[in-house]
C-alpha positions, 0 to 999 in steps of 0.5 A: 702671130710669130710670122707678123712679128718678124715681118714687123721687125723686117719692115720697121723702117718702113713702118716708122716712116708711116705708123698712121697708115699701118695702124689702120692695116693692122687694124683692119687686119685684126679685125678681118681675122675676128670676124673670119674666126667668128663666122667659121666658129659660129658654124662649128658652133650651130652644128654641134648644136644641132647635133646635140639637138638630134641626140636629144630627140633620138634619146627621147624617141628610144625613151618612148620605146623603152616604156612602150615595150615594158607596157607590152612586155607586162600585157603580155605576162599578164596574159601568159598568166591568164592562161597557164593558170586557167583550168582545162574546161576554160582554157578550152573555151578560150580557145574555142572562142579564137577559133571562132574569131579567126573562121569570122576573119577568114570569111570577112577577108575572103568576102573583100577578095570575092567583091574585088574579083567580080568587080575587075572581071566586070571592067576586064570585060568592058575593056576595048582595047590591050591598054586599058586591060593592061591598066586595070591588071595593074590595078587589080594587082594593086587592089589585091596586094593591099588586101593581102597586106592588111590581112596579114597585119590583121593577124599579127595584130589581133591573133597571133600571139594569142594563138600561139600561147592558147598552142603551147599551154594545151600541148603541154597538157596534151602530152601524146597529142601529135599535130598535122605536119602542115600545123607545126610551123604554120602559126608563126607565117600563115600567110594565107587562108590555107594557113589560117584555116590550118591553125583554126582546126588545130586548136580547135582540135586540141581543145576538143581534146582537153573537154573530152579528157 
């Protein structure tokens, strides 16, 4: 504004001699500069918007998680609970009965393992030519990562924790109880049936143990 002041006052000859025209410039001018700033702040306007919007939605997305990992959190204590306090005949079938569960899994797992095999040495077999074994190695490499992949999750999901706190709670009362070398650490990442079996026969063990006290 100080700029257009003095070029006024340099050119006022000039202006007074026109005032009609220079009024139209100037207005002209003014009015381009209004609409310039209020495109460029609209903008600035909309993204902090936008922002804001982003905020509020992260915000509410972490309020969700909050309340779903209380929700878990008191399910849990609940069953931490359950278990410190059950006596040591139904602890042990507590036990028992995950044991159990878990041989089931095992066996239903390998069964898909087992159909998936059988069924790619068939196409293996009827293949003519290095391609089409190539394609169906890809494939069975495919098949077989998923399975491993959902196994896996079926065990976090399903057994897991519960294994790991049935552990804990009878080897606090098993006080000389001395667990395989393979069992020590294999109930965090099993991993494999060799793992799964491993942590079914050591709390079945333990829970022999606890009903022959």
């Amino acid at each position: 504004m100080e700029q257009f002041i003095e070029l006024l006052a340099k050119e006022w000859v000039v202006v007074s001699q026109a005032p009609i025209a220079f009024a139209t410039l100037a207005v002209g001018m003014f009015g381009l500069a209004y609409f310039a700033a209020r495109w460029k702040y609209t903008s600035v306007v909309e993204q902090v918007r936008a922002s804001n919007d982003t905020l509020n939605e992260r915000l509410h997305l972490k309020s969700e998680q909050a309340e779903q990992y209380k929700d878990r959190a008191l399910k849990y204590d609940k069953k931490v609970w359950a278990v410190v306090e059950s006596n040591t005949a139904s602890l042990a079938q507590k036990s028992l009965l995950l044991v159990s569960q878990i041989r089931e899994f095992i066996d239903r797992h390998k069964r898909q393992d087992e159909s998936v095999m059988e069924h790619e040495w068939v196409e293996m077999a009827g293949a003519v030519d290095d391609i089409e074994r190539r394609r169906l190695w890809s494939k069975f490499t495919g098949a077989t990562s998923r399975l491993s992949n959902e196994r896996n999750a079926e065990w976090e999901r399903r057994f897991k924790v519960d294994a790991i706190m049935l552990r804990d709670e009878m080897r606090s009362r098993l006080k000389g109880y001395k667990p395989d070398e393979c069992s020590v650490h294999v109930y965090e990442h099993p991993t494999n049936y060799f793992g799964f079996n491993d942590v079914a026969a050591d709390l079945e063990r333990m829970a022999k143990l606890l009903l022959s006290v």
